[in-house]
DRENDO-1510 file (C-alpha; in Angstrom, 1 decimal, always signed):
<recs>
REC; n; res; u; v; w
REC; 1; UNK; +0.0; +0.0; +0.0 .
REC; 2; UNK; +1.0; +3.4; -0.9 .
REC; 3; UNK; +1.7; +6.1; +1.6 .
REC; 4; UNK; +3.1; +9.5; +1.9 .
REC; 5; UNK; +4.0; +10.2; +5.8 .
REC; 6; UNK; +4.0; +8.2; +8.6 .
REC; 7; UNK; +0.5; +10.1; +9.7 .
REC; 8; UNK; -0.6; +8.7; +6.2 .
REC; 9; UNK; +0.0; +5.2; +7.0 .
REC; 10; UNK; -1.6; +5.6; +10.1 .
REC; 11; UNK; -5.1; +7.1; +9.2 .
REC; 12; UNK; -5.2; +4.1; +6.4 .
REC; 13; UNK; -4.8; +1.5; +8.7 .
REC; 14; UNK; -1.5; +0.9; +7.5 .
REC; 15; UNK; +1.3; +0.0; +10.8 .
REC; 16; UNK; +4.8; +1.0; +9.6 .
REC; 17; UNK; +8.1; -0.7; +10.2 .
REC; 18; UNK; +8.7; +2.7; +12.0 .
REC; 19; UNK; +5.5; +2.2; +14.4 .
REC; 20; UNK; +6.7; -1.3; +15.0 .
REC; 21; UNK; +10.1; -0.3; +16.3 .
REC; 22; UNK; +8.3; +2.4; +18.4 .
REC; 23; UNK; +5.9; +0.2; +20.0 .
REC; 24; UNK; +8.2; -2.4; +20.8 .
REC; 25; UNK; +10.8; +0.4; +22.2 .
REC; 26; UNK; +7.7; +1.9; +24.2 .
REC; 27; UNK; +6.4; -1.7; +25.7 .
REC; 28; UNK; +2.6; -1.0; +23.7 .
REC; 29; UNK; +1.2; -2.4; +20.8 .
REC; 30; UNK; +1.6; -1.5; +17.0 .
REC; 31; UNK; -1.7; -0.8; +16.7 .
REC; 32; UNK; -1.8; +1.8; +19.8 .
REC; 33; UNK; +0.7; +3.6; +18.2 .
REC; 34; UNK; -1.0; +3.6; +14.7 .
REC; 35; UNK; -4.2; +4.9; +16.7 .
REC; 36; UNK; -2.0; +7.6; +18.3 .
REC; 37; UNK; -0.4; +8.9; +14.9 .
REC; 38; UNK; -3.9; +9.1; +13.0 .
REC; 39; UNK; -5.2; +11.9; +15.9 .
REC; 40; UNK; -1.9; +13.4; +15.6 .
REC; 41; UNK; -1.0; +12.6; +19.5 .
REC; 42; UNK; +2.2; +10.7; +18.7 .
REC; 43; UNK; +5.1; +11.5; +15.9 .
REC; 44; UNK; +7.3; +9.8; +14.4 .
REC; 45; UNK; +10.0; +12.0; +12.9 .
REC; 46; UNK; +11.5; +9.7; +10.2 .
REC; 47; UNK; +12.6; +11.3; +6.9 .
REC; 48; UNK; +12.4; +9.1; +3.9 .
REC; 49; UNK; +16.3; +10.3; +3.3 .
REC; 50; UNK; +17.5; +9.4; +6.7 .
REC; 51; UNK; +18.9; +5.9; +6.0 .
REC; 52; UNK; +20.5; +4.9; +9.4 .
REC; 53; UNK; +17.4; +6.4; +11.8 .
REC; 54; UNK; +16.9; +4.3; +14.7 .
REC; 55; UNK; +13.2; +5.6; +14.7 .
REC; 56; UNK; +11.6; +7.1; +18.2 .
REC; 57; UNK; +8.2; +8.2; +18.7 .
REC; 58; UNK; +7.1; +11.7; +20.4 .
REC; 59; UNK; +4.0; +12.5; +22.4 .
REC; 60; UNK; +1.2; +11.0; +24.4 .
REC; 61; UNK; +1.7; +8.1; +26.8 .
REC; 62; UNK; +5.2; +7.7; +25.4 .
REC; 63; UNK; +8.6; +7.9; +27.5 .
REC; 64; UNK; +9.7; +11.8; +27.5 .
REC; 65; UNK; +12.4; +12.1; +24.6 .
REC; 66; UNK; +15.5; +14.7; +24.8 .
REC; 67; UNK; +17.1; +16.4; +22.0 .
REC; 68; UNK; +20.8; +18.3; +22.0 .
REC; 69; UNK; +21.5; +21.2; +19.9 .
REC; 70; UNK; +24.9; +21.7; +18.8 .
REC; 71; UNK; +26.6; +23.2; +15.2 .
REC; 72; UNK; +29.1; +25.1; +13.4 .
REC; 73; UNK; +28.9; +28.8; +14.1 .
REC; 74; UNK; +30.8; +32.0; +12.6 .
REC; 75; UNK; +32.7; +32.4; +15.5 .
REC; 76; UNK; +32.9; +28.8; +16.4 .
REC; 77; UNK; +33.5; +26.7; +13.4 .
REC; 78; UNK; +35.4; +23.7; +14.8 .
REC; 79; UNK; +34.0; +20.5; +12.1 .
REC; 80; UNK; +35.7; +17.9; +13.4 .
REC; 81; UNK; +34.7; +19.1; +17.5 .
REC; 82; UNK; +30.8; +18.8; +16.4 .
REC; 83; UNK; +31.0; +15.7; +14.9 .
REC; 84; UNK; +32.4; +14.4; +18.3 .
REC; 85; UNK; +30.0; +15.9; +20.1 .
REC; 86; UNK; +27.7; +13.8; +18.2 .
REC; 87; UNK; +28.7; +10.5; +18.9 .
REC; 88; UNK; +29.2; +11.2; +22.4 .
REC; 89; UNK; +25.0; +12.8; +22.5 .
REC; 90; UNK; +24.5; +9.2; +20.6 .
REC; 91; UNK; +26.6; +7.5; +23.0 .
REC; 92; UNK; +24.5; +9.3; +26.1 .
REC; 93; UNK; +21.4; +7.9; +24.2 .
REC; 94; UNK; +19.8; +11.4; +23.3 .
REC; 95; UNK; +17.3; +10.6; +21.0 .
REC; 96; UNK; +17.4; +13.9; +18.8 .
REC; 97; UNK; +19.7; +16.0; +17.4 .
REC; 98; UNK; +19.2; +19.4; +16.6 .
REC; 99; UNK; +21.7; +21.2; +13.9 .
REC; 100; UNK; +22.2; +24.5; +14.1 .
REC; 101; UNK; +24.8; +25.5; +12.1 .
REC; 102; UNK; +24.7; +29.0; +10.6 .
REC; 103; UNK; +28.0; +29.4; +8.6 .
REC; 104; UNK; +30.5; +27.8; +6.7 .
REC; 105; UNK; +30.5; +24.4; +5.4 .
REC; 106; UNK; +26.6; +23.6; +6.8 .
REC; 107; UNK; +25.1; +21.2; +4.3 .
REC; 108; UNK; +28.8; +18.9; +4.4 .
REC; 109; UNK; +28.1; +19.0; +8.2 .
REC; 110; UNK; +24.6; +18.1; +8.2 .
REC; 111; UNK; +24.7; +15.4; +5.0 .
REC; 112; UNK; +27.4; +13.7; +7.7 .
REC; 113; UNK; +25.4; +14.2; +10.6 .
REC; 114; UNK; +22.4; +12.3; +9.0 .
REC; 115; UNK; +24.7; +9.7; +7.2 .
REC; 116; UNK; +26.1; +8.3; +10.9 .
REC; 117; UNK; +23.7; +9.8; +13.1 .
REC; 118; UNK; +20.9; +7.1; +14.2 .
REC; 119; UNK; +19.3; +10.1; +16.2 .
REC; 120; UNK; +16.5; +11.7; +14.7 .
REC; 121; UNK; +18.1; +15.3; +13.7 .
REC; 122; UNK; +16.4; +18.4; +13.3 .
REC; 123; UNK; +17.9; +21.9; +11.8 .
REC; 124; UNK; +16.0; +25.5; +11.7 .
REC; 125; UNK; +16.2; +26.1; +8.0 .
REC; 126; UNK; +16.5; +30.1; +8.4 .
REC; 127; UNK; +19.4; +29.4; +10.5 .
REC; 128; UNK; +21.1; +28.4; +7.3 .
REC; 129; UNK; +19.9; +30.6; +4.9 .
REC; 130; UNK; +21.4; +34.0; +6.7 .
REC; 131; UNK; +24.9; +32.1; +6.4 .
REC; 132; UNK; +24.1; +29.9; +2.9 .
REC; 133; UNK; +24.0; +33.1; +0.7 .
REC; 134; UNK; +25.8; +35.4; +2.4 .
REC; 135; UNK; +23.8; +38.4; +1.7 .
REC; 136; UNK; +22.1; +41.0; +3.5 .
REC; 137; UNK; +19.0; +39.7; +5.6 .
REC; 138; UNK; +16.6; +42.0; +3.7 .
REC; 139; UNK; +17.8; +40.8; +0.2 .
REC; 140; UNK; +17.1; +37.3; +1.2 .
REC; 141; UNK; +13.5; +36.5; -0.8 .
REC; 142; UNK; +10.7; +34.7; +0.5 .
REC; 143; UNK; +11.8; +31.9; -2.6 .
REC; 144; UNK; +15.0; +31.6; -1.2 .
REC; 145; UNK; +13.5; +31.0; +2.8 .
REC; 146; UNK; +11.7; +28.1; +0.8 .
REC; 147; UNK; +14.5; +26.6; -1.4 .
REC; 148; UNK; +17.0; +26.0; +1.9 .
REC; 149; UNK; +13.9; +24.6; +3.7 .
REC; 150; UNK; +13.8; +22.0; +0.5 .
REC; 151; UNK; +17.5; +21.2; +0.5 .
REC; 152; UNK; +17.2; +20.0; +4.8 .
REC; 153; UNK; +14.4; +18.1; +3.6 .
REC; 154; UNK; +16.3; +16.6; +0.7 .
REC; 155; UNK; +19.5; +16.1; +3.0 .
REC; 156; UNK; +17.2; +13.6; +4.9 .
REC; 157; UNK; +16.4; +16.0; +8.0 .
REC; 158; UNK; +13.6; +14.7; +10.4 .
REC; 159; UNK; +11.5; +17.4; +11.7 .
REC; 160; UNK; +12.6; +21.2; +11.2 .
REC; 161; UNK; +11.7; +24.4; +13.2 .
REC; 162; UNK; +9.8; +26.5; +11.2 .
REC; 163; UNK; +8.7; +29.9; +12.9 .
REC; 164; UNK; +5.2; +30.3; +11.0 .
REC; 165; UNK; +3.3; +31.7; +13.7 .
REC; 166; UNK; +5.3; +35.0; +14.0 .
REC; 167; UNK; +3.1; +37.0; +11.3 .
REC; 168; UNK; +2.3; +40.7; +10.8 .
REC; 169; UNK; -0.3; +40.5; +13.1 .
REC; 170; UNK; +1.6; +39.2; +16.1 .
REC; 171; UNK; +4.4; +41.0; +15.6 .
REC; 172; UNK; +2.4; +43.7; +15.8 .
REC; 173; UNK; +0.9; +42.5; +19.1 .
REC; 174; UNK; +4.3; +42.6; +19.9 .
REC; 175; UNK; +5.2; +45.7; +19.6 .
REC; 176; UNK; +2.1; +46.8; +21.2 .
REC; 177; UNK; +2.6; +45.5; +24.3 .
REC; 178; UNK; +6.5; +45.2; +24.9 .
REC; 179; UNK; +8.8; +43.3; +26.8 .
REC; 180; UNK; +11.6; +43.4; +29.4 .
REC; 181; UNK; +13.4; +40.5; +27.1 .
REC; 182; UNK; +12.2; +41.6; +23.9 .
REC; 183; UNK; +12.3; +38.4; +21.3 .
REC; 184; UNK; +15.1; +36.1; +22.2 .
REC; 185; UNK; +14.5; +33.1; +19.4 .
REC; 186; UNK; +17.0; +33.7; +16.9 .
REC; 187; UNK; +14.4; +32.4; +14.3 .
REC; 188; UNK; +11.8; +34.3; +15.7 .
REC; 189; UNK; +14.0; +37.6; +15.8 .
REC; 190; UNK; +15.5; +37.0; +12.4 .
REC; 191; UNK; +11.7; +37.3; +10.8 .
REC; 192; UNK; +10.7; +39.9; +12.8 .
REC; 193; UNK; +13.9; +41.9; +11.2 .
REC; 194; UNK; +13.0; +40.2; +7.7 .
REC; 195; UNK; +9.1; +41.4; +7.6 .
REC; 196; UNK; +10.6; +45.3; +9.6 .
REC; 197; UNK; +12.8; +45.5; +7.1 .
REC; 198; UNK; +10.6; +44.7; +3.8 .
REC; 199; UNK; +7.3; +45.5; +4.7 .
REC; 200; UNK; +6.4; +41.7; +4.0 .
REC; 201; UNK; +4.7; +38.8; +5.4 .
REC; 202; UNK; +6.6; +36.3; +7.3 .
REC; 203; UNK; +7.4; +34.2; +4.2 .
REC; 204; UNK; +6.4; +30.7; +6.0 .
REC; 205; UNK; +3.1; +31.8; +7.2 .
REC; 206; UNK; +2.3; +33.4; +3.5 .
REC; 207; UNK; +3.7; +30.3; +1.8 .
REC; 208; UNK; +2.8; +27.6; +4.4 .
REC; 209; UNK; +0.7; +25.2; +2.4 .
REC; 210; UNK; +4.3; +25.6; -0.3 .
REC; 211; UNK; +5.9; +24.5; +3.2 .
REC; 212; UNK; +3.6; +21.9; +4.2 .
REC; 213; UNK; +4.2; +20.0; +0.8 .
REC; 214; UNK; +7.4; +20.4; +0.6 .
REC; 215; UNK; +7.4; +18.5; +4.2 .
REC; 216; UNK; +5.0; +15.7; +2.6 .
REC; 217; UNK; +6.9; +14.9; +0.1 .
REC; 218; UNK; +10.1; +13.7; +2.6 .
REC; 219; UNK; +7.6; +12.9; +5.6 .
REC; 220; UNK; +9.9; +15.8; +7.9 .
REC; 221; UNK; +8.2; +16.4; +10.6 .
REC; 222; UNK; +7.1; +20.3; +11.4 .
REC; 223; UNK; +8.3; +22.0; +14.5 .
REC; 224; UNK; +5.9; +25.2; +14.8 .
REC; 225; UNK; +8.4; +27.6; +16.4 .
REC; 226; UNK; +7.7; +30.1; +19.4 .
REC; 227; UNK; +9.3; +33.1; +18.2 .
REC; 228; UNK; +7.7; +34.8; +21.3 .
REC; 229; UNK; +8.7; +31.9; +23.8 .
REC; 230; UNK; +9.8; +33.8; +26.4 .
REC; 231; UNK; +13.4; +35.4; +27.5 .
REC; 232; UNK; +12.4; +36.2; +31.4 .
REC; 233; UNK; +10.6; +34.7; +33.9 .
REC; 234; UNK; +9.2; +38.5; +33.5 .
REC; 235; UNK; +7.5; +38.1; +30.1 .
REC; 236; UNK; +6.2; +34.6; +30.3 .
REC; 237; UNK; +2.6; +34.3; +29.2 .
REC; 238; UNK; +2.0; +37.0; +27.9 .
REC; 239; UNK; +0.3; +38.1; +25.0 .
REC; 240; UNK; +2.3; +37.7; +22.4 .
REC; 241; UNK; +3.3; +34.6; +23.6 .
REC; 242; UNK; -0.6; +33.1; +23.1 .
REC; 243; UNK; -1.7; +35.2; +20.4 .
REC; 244; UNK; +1.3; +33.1; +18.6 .
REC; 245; UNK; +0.1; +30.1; +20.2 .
REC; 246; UNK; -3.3; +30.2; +19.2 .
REC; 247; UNK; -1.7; +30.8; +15.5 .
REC; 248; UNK; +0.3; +27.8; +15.5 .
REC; 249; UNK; -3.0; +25.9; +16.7 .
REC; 250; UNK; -4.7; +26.8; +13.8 .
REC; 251; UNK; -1.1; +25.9; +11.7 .
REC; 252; UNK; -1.5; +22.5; +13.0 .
REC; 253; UNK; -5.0; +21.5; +11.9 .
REC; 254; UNK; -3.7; +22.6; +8.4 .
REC; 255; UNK; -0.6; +20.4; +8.6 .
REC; 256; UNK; -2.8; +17.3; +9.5 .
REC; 257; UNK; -5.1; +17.9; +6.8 .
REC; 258; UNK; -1.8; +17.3; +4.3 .
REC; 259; UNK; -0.7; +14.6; +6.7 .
REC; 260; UNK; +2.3; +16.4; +7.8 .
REC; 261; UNK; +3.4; +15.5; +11.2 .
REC; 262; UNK; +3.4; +18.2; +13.7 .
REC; 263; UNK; +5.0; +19.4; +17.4 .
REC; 264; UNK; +4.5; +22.2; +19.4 .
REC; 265; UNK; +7.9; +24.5; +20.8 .
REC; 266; UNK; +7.5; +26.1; +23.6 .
REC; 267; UNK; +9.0; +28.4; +26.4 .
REC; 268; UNK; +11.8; +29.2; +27.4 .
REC; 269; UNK; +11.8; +31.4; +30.6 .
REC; 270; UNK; +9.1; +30.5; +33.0 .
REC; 271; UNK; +8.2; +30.8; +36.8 .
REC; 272; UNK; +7.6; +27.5; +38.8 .
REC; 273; UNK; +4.1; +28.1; +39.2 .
REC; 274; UNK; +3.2; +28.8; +35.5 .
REC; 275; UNK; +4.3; +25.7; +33.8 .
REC; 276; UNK; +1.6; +23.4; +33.9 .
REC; 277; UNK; -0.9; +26.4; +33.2 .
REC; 278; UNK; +1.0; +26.6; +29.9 .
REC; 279; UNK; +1.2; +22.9; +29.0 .
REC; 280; UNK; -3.2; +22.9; +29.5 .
REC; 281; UNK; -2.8; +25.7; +27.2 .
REC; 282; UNK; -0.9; +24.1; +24.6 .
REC; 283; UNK; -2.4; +21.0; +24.8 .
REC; 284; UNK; -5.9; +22.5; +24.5 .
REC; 285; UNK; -5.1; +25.3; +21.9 .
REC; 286; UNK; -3.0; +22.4; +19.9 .
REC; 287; UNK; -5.6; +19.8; +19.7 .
REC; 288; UNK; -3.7; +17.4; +21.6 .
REC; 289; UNK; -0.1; +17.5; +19.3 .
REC; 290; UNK; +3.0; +16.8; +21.0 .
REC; 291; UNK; +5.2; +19.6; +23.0 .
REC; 292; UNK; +8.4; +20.6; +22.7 .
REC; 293; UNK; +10.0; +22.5; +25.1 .
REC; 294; UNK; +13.1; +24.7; +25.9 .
REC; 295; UNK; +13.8; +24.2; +29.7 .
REC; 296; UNK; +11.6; +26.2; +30.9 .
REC; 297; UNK; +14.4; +27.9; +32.9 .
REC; 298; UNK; +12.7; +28.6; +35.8 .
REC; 299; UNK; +15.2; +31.7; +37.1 .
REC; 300; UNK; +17.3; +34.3; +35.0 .
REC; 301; UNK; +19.7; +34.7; +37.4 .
REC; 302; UNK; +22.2; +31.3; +37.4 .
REC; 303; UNK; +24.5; +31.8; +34.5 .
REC; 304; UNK; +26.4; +28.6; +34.3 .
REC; 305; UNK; +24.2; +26.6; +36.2 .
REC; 306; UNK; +21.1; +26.7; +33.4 .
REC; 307; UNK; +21.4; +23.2; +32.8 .
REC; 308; UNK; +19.9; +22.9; +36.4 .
REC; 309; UNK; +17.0; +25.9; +36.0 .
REC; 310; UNK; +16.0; +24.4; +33.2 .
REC; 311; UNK; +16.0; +20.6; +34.4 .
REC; 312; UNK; +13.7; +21.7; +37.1 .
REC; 313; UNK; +11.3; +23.6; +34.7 .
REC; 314; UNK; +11.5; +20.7; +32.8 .
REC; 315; UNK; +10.8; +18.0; +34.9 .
REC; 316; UNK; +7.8; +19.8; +36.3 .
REC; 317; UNK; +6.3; +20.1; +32.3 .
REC; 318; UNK; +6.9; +17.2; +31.6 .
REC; 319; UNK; +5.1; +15.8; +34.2 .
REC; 320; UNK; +2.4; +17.7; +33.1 .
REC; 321; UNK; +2.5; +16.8; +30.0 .
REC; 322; UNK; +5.2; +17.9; +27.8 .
REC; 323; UNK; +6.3; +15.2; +25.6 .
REC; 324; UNK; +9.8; +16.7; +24.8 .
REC; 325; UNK; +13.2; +18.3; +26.4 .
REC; 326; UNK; +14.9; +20.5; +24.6 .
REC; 327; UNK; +18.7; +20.3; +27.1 .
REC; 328; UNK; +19.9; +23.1; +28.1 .
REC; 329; UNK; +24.1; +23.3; +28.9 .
REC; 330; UNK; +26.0; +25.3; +32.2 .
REC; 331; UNK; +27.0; +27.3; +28.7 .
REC; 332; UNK; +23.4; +29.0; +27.8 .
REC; 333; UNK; +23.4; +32.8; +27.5 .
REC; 334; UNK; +27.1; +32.6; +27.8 .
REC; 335; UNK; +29.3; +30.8; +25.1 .
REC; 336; UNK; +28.9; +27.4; +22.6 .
REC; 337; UNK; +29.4; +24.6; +24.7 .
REC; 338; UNK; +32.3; +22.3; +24.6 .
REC; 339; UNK; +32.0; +18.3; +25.1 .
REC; 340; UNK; +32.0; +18.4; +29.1 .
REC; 341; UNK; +29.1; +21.1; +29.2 .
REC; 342; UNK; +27.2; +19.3; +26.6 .
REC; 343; UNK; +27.6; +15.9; +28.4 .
REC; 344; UNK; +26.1; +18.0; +31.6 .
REC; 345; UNK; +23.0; +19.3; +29.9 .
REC; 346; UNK; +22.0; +16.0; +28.5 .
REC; 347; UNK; +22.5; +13.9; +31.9 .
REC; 348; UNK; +20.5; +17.4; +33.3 .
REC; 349; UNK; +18.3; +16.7; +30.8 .
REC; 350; UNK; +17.9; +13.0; +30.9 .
REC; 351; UNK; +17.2; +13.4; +34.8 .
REC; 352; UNK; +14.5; +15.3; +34.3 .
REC; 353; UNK; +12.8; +13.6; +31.6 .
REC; 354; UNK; +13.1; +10.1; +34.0 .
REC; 355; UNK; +11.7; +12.2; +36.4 .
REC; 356; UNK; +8.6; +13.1; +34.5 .
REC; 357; UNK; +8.4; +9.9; +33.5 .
REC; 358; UNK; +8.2; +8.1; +36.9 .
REC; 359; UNK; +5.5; +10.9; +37.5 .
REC; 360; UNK; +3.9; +10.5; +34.3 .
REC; 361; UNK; +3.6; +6.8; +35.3 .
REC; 362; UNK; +5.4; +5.8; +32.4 .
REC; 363; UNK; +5.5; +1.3; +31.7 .
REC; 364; UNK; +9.4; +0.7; +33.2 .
REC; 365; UNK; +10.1; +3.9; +34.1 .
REC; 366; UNK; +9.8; +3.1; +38.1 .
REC; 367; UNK; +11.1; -0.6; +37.5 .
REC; 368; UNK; +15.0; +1.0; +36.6 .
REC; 369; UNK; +14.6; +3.1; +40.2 .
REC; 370; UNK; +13.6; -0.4; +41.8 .
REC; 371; UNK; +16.6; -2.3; +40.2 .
REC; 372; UNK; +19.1; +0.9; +41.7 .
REC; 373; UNK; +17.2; +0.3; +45.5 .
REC; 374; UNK; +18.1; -3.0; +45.2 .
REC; 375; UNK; +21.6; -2.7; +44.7 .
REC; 376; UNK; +22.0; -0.2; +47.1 .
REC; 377; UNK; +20.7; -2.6; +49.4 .
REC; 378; UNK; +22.8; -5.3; +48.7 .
REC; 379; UNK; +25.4; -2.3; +48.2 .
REC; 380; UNK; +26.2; -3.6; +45.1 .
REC; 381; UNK; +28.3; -1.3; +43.7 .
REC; 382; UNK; +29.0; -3.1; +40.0 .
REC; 383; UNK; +25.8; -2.8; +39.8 .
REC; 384; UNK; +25.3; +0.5; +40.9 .
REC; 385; UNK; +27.5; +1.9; +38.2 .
REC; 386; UNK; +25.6; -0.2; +35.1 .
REC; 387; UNK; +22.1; +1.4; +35.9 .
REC; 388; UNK; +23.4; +4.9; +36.9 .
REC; 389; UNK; +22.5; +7.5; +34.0 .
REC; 390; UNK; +26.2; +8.7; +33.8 .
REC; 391; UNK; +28.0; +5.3; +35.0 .
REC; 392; UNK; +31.5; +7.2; +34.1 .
REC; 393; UNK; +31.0; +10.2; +37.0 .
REC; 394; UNK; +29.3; +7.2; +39.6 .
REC; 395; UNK; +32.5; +5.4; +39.1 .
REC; 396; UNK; +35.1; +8.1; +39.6 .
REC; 397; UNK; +33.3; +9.5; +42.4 .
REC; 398; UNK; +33.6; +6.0; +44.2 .
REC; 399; UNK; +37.1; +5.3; +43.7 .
REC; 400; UNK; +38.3; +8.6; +44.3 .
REC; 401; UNK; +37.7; +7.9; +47.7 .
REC; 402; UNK; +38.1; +4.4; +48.4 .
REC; 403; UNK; +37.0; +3.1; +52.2 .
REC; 404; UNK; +38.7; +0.8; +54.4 .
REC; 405; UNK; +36.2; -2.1; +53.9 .
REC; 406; UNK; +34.3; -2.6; +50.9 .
REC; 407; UNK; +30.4; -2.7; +51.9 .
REC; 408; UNK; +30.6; +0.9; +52.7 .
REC; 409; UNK; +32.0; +4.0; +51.6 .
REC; 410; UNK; +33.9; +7.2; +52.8 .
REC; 411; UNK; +30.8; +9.3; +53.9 .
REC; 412; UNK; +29.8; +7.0; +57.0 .
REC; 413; UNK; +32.0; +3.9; +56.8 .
REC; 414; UNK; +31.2; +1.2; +59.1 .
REC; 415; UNK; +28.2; +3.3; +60.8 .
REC; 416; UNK; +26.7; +2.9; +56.9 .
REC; 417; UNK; +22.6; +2.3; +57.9 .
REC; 418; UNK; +22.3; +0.0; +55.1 .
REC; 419; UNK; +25.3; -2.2; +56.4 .
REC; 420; UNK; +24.4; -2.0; +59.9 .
REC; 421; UNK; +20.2; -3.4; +59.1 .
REC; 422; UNK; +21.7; -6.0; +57.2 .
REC; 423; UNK; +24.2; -7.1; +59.1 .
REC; 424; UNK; +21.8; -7.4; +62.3 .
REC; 425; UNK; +18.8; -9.0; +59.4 .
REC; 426; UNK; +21.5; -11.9; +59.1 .
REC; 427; UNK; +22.6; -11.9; +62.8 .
REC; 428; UNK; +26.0; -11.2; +62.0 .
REC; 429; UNK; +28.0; -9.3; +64.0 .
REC; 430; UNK; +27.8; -5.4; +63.6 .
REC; 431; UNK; +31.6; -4.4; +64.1 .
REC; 432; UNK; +31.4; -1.0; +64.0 .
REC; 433; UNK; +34.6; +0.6; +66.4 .
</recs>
């Protein structure tokens, strides 16, 4: 049988070698996931160009996915230091992989990303088009927005951020109300310079249904963008920040009816107690389709410790609902990342998400924490170190500081609780001077 995307397959009853994988990855049934993709609940971001994809599945019910960003920038344009980086997100098992390079040798970087990479990867196409022709922002055309967004596609990219809901109208909105943080999405402020600066319509919202076949043809995934997510805890939901949400709603219901997969972004800078007020809203004003999120970062004020803020934020939407993490390094609003910061946002990340997913009440997700318990019980420490997240740092930690008998360690010794219980359990003798 003939399909065209993944959400295709799944409103004809047809159950993919993708939704397999997914199901069996997930611990549900084929046909749950089919169901799932048809209402647009679950996505599968799986380009028909992505050859070595080891295919994961986004959105309701499912385990909570992470995704690192990384790339070749102007001022950072180390090839051969991105490409590690990749292999070691692979080797941390994040699922996605976000390029977003913005100068230089981009498509070589991102045709060798997807040839290796067995991470879904995503890019934001306008990212690449500032740096691809090199020319003024206000002599790049609307054409030329849409021929870079074709060559990802063609390269084999999975899903792509595309920033449609930032029109005239809420940019407008925008500028009507202000902000402490103005717009901080690169994307987002990019168009909001393109459409200043021409007088025109943001060139994705004008051209979307050009967009949306574009992304059917490839089955890439669409990532409606928040170019008003939020850049302070000051100017989260606001209204520019819904008017844009209630846009990309209505974006969505037109991407289903082409069969075009679709996710949510959202914020960004958020208080504690507004995050699972804006999940409700996303869910409801989305119809349901899957949410992407950047943190949120839950305080301005820990430069070098934002992979923490935003594991927080992130943990608490998630459990809530966000399908989603978008990691955040010690490096945000302060440099690119190197190796060791990116290895710390995705463990920060990866926390979170387990987290959530323990909440969420998530098939295995509390079985792993049960498996850890019992080792620590048995004080098991081989053990220990093969279900820790980062195995490496629970390692070096231990033998760092090595104790005088074994079944204990540094911090209490022979006056370790667990030793002394099970020592008394197996009426041994305690020994503890």
């Amino acid at each position: 049988m003939v399909y065209s995307t993944q959400m295709d397959a799944a409103r004809q009853g047809i159950i993919t070698r993708e939704m397999e994988i997914v199901a069996q990855k997930e611990g549900k049934t084929a046909e749950e996931i089919r169901g799932l993709l048809a209402e647009g609940k679950v996505i599968i971001p799986a380009n028909k160009n992505h050859k070595s994809l080891n295919p994961e599945g986004v959105g309701q019910g499912l385990r909570t996915k992470i995704n690192v960003n990384l790339g070749i920038s102007r001022d950072c344009c180390d090839f051969e230091m991105e490409l590690e980086k990749v292999k070691k997100a692979v080797e941390l098992k994040a699922e996605a992989i976000m390029d977003l390079s913005s100068y230089g040798k981009t498509q070589e970087f991102r045709k060798r990303l997807i040839e290796t990479s067995p991470a879904m990867i995503g890019t934001v196409p306008i990212y690449d088009a500032v740096g691809f022709y090199d020319k003024d922002l206000s002599s790049i055309s609307a054409e030329e927005f849409l021929e870079v967004v074709e060559r990802h596609a063609q390269d084999g990219v999975d899903f792509m951020t595309i920033h449609a809901g930032i029109n005239r109208a809420t940019a407008e909105r925008f500028k009507k109300n202000g902000r402490l943080t103005n717009i901080v999405s690169r994307g987002g402020s990019l168009l909001f310079a393109w459409m200043e600066l021409t007088g025109n319509e943001n060139p994705f919202f004008e051209h979307y249904d050009r967009v949306l076949d574009i992304f059917a043809k490839y089955d890439v995934t669409i990532s409606l963008g928040d170019a008003c997510r939020p850049g302070s805890i000051n100017d989260s939901t606001d209204a520019s920040q819904i008017e844009e949400l209630i846009v990309l709603g209505e974006l969505t219901k037109r991407a289903w009816a082409k069969n075009v997969q679709v996710m949510i972004e959202g914020p960004g800078h958020m208080a504690l107690d507004e995050i699972e007020a804006n999940v409700v809203l996303e869910k409801r004003l989305c119809h349901g389709a899957p949410f992407y999120v950047l943190g949120p970062l839950v305080t301005d004020v820990a430069p070098g410790y934002d992979h923490i803020t935003s594991a927080i934020g992130g943990a608490i939407a998630a459990a809530k609902g966000a399908d989603f993490l978008c990691y955040v390094t010690p490096a945000e609003h302060l440099r690119l990342p190197d190796l060791k910061d990116m290895k710390e946002g995705i463990i920060a990340a990866r926390i979170a998400a387990h987290a959530a997913d323990i909440a969420k009440g998530i098939k295995g997700a509390r079985a792993w924490d049960n498996e850890m318990s019992e080792a620590r019980r048995e004080l098991d420490w081989e053990k220990m170190f093969s279900l820790a997240i980062d195995p490496e740092k629970a390692r070096e930690y231990r033998e760092s500081s090595m104790p005088e008998h074994s079944d204990s360690c540094t911090m209490c010794g022979k006056m370790c609780a667990v030793r002394t219980v099970n020592k008394v359990l197996k009426g041994e003798d305690l020994n503890i001077l």
